[in-house]
N, C-alpha and C positions, 0 to 999 in steps of 0.2 A: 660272071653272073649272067643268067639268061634276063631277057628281055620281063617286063612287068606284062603281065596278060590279064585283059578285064572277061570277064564272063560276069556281066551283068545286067540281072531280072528285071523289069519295068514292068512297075506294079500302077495300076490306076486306083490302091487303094492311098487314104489321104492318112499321110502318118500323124497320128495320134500320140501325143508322148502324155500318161498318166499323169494326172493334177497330183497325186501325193505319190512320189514317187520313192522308194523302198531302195535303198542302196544295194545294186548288184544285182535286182532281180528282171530288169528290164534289158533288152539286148536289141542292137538294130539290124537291119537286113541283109548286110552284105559283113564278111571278115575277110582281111589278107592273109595266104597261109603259102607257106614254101617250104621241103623238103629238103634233108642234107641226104643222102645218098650215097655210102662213099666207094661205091665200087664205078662211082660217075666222076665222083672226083669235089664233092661240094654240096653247095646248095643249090636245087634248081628249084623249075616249076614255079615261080613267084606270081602271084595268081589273087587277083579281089575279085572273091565269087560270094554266092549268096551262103546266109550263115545256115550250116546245118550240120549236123551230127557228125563226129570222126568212127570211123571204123577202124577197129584195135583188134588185134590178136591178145585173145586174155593173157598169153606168154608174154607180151609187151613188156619189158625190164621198165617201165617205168612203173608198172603196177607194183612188182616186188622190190627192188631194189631203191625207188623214189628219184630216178635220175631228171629232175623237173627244177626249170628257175622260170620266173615271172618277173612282171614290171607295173606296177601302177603310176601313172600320170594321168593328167586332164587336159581335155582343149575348153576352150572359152568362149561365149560370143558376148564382145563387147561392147560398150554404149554406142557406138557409131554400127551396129551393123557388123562388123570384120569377128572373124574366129581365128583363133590363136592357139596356140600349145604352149605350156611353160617348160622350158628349157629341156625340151626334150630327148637334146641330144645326152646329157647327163644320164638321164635315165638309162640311153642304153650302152653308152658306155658302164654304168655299174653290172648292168647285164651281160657287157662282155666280160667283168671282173667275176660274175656269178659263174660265167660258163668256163674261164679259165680252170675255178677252184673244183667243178663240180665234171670235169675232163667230159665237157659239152663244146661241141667247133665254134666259136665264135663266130657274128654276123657280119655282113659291111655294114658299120654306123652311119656313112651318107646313101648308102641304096634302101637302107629300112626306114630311115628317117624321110624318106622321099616315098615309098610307097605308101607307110605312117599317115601322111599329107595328104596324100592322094583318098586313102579310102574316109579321110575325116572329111575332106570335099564334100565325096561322094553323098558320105550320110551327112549333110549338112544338117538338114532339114531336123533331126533331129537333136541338135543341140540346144538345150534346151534355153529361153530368154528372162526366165523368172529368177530371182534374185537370190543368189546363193547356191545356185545351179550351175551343174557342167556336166561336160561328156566325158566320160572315166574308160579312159585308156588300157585294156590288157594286151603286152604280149606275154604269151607262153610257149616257153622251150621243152619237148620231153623228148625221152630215147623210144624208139616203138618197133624194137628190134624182137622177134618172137623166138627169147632166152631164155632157160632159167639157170642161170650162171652168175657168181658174182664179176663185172667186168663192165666196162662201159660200152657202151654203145656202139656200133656203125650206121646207125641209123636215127635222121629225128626228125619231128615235126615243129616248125616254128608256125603258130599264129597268132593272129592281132586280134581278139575283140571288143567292142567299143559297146558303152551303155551310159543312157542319161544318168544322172544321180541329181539329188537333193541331198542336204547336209547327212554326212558320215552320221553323226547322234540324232537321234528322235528330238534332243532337247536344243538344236540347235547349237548358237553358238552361246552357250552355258557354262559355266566349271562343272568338273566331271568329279567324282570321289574316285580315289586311286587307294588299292591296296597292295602295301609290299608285300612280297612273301619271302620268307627263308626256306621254305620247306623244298620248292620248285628252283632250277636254274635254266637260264636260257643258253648257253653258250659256253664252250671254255676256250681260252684260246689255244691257235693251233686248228682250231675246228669250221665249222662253214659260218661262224656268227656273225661276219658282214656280209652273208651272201643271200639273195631272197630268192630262199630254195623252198621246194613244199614242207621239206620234213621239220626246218626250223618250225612251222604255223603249226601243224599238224599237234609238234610236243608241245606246244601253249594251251594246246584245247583244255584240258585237265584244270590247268592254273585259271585259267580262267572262266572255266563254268564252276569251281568254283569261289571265286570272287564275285561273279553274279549276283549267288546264291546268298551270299552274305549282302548284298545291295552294293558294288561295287561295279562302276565302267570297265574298270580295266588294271591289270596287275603290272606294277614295277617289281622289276628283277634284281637282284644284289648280284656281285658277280661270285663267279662257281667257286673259287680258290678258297679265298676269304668269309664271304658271305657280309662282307664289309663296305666297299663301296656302289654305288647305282648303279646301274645300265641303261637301260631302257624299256622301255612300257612296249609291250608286244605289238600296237601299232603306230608308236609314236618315240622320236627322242628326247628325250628331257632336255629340260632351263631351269636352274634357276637362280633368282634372283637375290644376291644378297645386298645391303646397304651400300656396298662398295664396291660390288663386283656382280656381272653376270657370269655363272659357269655352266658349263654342259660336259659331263663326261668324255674323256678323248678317246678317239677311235683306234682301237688297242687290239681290231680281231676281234670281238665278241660281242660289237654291234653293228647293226646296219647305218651306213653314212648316208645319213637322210638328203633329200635333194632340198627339203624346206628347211631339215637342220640349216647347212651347206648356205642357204639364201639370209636367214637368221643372224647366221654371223655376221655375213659382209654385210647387212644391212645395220647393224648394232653397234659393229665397227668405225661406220660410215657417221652415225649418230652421236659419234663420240664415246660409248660408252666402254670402262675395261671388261675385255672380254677376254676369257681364259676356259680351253679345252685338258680337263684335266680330271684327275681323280678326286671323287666326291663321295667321301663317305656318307653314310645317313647317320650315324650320329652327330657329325657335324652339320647336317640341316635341321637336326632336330635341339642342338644347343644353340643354333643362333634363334628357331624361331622361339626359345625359352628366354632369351635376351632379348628380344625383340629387335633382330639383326636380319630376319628371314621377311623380305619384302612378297613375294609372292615365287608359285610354283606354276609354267606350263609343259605344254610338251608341242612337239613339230610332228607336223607330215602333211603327205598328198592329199589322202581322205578327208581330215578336220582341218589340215592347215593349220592352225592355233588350238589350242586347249589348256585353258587354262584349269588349275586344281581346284578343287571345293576343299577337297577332305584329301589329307595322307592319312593312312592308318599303318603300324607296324606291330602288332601282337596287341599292348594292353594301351600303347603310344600312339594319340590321336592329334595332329595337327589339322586345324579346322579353320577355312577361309570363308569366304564370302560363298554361299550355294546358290545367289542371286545372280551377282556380277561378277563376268569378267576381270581378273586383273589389268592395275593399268597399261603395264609395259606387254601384254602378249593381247589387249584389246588394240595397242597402238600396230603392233607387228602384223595384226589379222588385218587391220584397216588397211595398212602401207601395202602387202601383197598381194588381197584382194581388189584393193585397189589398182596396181599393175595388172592382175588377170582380167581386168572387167574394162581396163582401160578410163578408169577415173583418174589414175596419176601417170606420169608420164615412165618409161621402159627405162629409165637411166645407165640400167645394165644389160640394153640387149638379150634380155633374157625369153622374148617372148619370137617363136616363129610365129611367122603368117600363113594363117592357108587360106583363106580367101577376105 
């Protein structure tokens, strides 16, 4: 791997990070970006230069054929000052599990994770200090070879870019009304369903504009086969809760293995609680919450962290929680976490690097 090379702009304007800030629309000044090349033998050129537009050959196979994987995580700045990343290296390890499945070369996970650091330094300044705020991490993998052939790539472009955010929901941290659907599937297995590639997001759009449209955050999936058990919510993995047990669907191929899922457990584990990765039908959440056996519903990720349910809905079958507050067990798990990211509780699990 060639050396890290900075090309970077010094600006005497005073950065500015938006008082309401819009998740994903905001972008800082500098990105990391390096090339795989393979008639060089790899990845070169690794390079944090100032952000600006990629020039693509419209033949680029990533436009037709969709050969692209991504990564969201966040850095932090915590009560003392110090900015951190949560468990970053996870992240890209699942990224090199995306680029396995998706016949993309693989990165070094300690030379990314060390430039990763380097360019969140740099844009320090922009992390944001307001409460419920962070700097939201993208790398992206695509092929940019100028084909039009079904085949994978020799050619790709890795970048990193980084943007403040404020809470993933408008409404904060709220319960959210979740619609299932049977009509849409996300995944079968065999297929790329743990892997966060574009085409998976791409075929949610549909399912979810319209869930919308009916006043819904967001669509849970049944899986393809059956149309019988859960999966996962297109930006989040489900919990839930019953009187005796917490479960969360087991990672079977046809869901993304969340890195907050992944923290969830060992922290539930840790708290005593039984906790079992398994198959979960919905009719079974919908006869214990008929028995009054179903304690509460949320869901995991990077962007909301926590999310707890308001509302299930499944055709004419409406499960309805609290639209006020939070459940108790996914308000305790949002505390514990953000707590670690913010540095109000203590790292117990090494989970956080440092960069300054």
């Amino acid at each position: 791997m060639d050396e890290l090379i900075y090309k970077l702009e010094s600006s005497h304007e005073e950065i500015k990070i938006p008082e309401n800030l819009v998740f994903g629309r905001t972008f800082t000044t500098h990105v990391f970006e390096m090339d795989y090349i393979a008639d060089e033998g790899g990845w070169k050129n690794p390079t944090i230069k100032k952000f600006s537009d990629v020039n693509l050959s419209p033949a680029a196979l990533v436009f037709h054929y969709g050969q692209a994987i991504f990564e969201g995580l966040k850095a932090y700045k915590q009560e003392n000052g110090s900015i951190v990343m949560f468990r970053p290296e996870k992240n890209l390890e699942r990224l090199n599990n995306s680029a396995r499945k998706m016949c993309i070369p693989e990165i070094d996970i300690d030379f990314v994770l060390n430039a990763m650091t380097e360019l969140v330094k740099i844009e320090k300044d922009w992390v944001p200090s307001k409460p419920g705020h962070s700097l939201y991490i993208r790398p992206v993998v695509f092929a940019t070879d100028p084909f039009l052939g079904v085949k994978p790539g020799d050619n790709y472009k890795f970048i990193i870019i980084l943007s403040p955010v404020g809470p993933y929901y408008a409404e904060g941290f709220k319960p959210v009304p979740i619609m299932v659907t049977d009509k849409f599937v996300r995944a079968v297995r065999g297929g790329v369903g743990d892997c966060k590639t574009a085409g998976n997001y791409a075929a949610s759009l549909l399912a979810q504009k319209e869930a919308k449209k009916l006043g819904f955050t967001q669509v849970l999936y049944l899986d393809a086969l059956e149309q019988k058990y859960i999966e996962e919510v297109g930006t989040m993995n489900m919990f839930v809760q019953f009187k005796d047990e917490v479960a969360t669907p087991k990672l079977s191929g046809t869901i993304l293995p969340g890195i907050t899922r992944m923290s969830v457990l060992e922290i539930l584990k840790e708290w005593g609680y039984n906790v079992n990765e398994r198959d979960i039908a919905l009719h079974e959440i919908i006869d214990s919450y008929n028995k009054g056996n179903l304690v509460e519903l949320f869901g995991t990720g990077t962007a909301a962290v926590i999310s707890s349910i308001s509302k299930l809905k499944y055709n004419d079958v409406e499960l309805q929680f609290s639209n006020e507050h939070a459940g108790e067990l996914g308000t305790k798990l949002y505390d514990e976490l953000t707590g670690i990211q913010y540095g109000r509780i203590e790292d117990r699990h090494n989970w956080l690097t440092k960069v300054i």
